[in-house]
N, C-alpha and C positions, 0 to 999 in steps of 0.2 A: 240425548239418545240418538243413535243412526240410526239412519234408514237399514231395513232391511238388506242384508248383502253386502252393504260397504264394511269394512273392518276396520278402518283407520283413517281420520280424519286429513284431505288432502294440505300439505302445506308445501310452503317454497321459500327460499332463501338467496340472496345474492351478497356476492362479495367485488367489488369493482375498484379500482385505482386509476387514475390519470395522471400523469405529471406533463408538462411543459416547460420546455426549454428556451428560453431567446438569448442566446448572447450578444447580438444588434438587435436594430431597429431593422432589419435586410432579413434576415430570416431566422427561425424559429423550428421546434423539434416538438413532436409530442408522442408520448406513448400512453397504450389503454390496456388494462387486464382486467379480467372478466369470467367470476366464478360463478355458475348458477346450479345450484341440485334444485330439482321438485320429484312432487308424488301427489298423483292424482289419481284420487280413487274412483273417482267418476268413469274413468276411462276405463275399469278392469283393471286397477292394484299397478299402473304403469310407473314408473318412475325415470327420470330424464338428469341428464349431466351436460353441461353444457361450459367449454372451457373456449377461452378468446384471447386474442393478442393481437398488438397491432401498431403499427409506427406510422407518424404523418409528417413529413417534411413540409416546412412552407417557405416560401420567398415572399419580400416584400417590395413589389416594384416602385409603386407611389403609394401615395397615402390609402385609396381605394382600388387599386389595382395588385393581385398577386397571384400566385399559382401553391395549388396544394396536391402532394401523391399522396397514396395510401396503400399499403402493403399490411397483409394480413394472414393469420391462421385462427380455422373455429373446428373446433374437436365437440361433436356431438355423441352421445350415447344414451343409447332407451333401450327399455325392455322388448317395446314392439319390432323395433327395426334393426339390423345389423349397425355398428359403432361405425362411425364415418368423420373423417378430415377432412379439410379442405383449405388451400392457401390461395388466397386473392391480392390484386396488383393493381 
């Protein structure tokens, strides 16, 4: 039984991928995708979408030594707030 007021039990779900690449032992590729819906009812009936991407190059200098970038895009959407992007580097 619910509490009083809620209407539908909050749930959440994700869907994610990663794959990696090496063609050497020098350097390596990776990328990430990233599905999330929730619904939370605790909040007042809100519901959230949340979509990602993202690529990481890496070099390998010595065995313990390298350098990683990261480049990205996250697409946010809820009920509460206006729908928002955003790409990072």
């Amino acid at each position: 039984m619910q509490p009083e007021g809620i209407k539908s039990k909050p749930h959440a779900w994700r869907v994610t991928d990663a794959y990696t690449f090496q063609p050497n032992e020098h350097f390596a590729m990776q990328a990430v995708f990233l599905y999330q819906n929730s619904k939370n009812v605790a909040a007042g009936e809100s519901a959230d979408e949340w979509i990602s991407a993202g690529i990481r190059p890496m070099w390998f200098f010595t065995k313990h030594t390298g350098l990683s970038l990261e480049a990205g895009w996250d697409y946010v959407k809820n009920d509460r707030e206006n729908s928002r992007a955003r790409s990072t580097s």
